[in-house]
C-alpha positions, 0 to 999 in steps of 0.5 A: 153128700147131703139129702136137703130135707127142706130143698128137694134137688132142683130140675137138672137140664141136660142140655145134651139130651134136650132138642129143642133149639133154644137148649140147643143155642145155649149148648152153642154159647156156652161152650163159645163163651167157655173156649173163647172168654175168661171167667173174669173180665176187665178192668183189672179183672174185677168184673165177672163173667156172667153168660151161663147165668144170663143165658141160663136164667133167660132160657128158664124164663122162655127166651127163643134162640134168637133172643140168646144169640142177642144176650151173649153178642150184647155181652161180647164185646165186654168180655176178656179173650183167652188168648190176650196176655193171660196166664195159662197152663202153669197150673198142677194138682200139686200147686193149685193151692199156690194162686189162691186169690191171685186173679191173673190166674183166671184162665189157667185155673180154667185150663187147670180144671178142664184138665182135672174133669178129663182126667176124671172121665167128665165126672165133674161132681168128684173134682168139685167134691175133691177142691171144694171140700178137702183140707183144713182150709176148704175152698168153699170157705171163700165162695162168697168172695168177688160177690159170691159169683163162684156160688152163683156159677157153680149152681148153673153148673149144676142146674145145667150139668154143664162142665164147662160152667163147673170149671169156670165156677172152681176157677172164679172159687180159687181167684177170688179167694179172700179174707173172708174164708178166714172166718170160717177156717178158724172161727173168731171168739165168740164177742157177740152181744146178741144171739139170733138166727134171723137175717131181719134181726142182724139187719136190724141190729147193724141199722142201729150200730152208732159204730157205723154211722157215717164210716162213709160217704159213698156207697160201694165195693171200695167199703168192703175194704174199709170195713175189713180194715178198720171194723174188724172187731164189729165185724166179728161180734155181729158175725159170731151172733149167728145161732145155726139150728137147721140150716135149711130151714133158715135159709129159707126164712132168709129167702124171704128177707133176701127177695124183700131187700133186693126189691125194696131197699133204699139206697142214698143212690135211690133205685134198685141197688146192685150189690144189695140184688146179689143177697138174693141171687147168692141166695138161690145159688144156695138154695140151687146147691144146698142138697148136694153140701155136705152134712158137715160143711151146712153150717159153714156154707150159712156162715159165710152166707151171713157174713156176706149179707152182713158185709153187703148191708153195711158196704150199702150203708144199712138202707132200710126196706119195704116188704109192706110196699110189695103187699100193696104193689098193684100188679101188672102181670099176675101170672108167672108165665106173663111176668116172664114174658114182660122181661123177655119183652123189656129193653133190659133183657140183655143186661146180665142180671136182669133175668137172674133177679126174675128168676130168683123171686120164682125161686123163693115162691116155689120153696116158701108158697105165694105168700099172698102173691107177695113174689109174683108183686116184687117180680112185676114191681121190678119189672116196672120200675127198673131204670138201670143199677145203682149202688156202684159209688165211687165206682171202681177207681175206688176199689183198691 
């Protein structure tokens, strides 16, 4: 496995072994939500199930118990029960492969992995090792699918060293498997008319591509389709752009790009955008997971990163951002702990992105160095600003 020279692993959280009781609540709800919810939720199974990152994320930021039991009952009644009509126990090591994208599946794959970390005595990191990266066609290759949650859930998984999290995030992998692993298992000719290794540079670049002036009118997921349908060929020549020297230390630079876009961006919709937010909290899942990548699949897992940042800016129709705007924010809270605490206190504590957002500006300031305050400014901007996601669209009648 890889030893990240820039990433030092993150803390771990044995939950088993800490007393206090918050860790003890969400020992409690975790396993709840894992044996009672499926890790994909109505309508048509598109949506995700987001628990362990908003109870994990909210007990990073200092939530007591009674402020997790409020999370997961407001998101409860969202959520699919397992013993619905779904699918279950038809899923074996021989025919695992057989489902891939197929999300119907969600609690068999479920079921699928449970059995698969039992028959490994509980050493979840060997099955994730085992399907995540074996074969020509690895299933890492398409986990920035169904916007890169199987990412996001695999590092709570890991900060947590929770099993359960690590079956639901392999069985998020296998059903939202998409096109996009295509890109990786068999790389395009190289069509690029640039090269760059810089995220500001690409958005840039697509900013500026006639190609994509007014492909569309509305804002969201839908797009993802149209783009794959009908601009593959400008897809592909943006994609194949990306020059990979170290991967680590790019992605730290894509930190910074990543915490600017999802606090600056403007949208048509105005507000703060949803999908554009998932940039930066795919982005410290990376940075949660990258030490644990093998050497050989570093370069890969930047890839699909960069394809997912560019479908995501172009699916939100290219907006442009601010960071000066940061630099100038006049800050409420100037402390981490106070910032932390203004979100718990926030009507928005139970949305079950809210916290992940907070955190992941933490998160870029402790591997990047404050910048001038720079992440503490967009976290209390943020939290000051805040009035619900935008960014959805047409919404998802749209999506087909």
């Amino acid at each position: 496995m890889a030893n990240s020279a820039v990433f030092e692993k993150a803390p771990i959280y044995r939950l088993g072994e800490l007393e206090d009781d918050p860790a003890k609540t969400l020992a409690k709800l975790l396993k709840a939500n894992h044996d009672s919810n499926a890790a994909l939720r109505n309508p048509r199974l598109i949506f995700h199930n987001h628990v362990p990152h908003a109870l994990g994320s909210s007990y990073l930021l200092g939530a007591d118990s009674t402020k997790l039991e409020e999370i997961y009952a407001a998101e409860k009644p969202n959520l699919c029960d397992i013993t619905t009509d779904l699918v279950r126990h038809v899923i074996t090591r021989d025919n695992w492969r057989d489902f891939l994208g197929q999300k119907k599946y969600t609690a068999a794959y479920v079921d699928y992995f449970d059995t698969e970390i039992e028959k490994a005595n509980g050493d979840w990191k060997k099955v994730v090792v085992d399907h995540l990266y074996s074969g020509t066609q690895p299933l890492v290759n398409s986990f920035c699918g169904g916007l890169g949650h199987p990412f996001i859930h695999l590092a709570y998984g890991y900060e947590f060293d929770s099993k359960e999290v690590i079956s639901e995030a392999l069985s998020l992998g296998c059903t939202e498997y998409d096109q996009m692993h295509v890109y990786l298992d068999t790389p395009p000719p190289d069509t690029s008319t640039y090269k760059t290794g810089s995220i500001a540079e690409v958005l840039e670049n697509l900013r500026n591509d006639k190609r994509f002036a007014n492909y569309t009118e509305h804002l969201g997921f839908a797009n993802m389709f149209t783009l794959f349908g009908k601009f593959e060929p400008v897809l592909r020549e943006h994609f194949t752009s990306l020059i990979v020297d170290n991967a680590e230390k790019q992605l730290l630079d894509w930190l910074q790009t990543a915490a600017a876009l999802a606090t600056t961006a403007t949208t048509i919709e105005g507000g703060y955008d949803f999908y554009i937010a998932h940039i930066l909290t795919v982005g410290h899942a990376l940075r949660i997971l990258m030490p644990y990548v093998p050497k050989d699949h570093e370069v890969p897992v930047m890839k699909q990163f960069w394809l997912f940042i560019i479908l995501v800016y172009l699916m939100q129709l290219t907006p442009g951002y601010d960071p000066a705007c940061i630099r100038t924010h006049k800050a409420k809270s100037e402390r981490w702990k106070d910032i932390y605490q203004d979100a718990l206190a926030s009507k928005w504590f139970t949305d079950v992105h809210w916290s992940k957002v907070v955190r992941a500006l933490n998160m870029v300031e402790e591997v990047r160095g404050s910048e001038d305050e720079f992440y503490k400014k967009a976290a209390d901007k943020f939290i000051r600003e805040f009035d619900g996601w935008t960014g959805f669209g047409l919404g998802v009648d749209a999506i087909p």
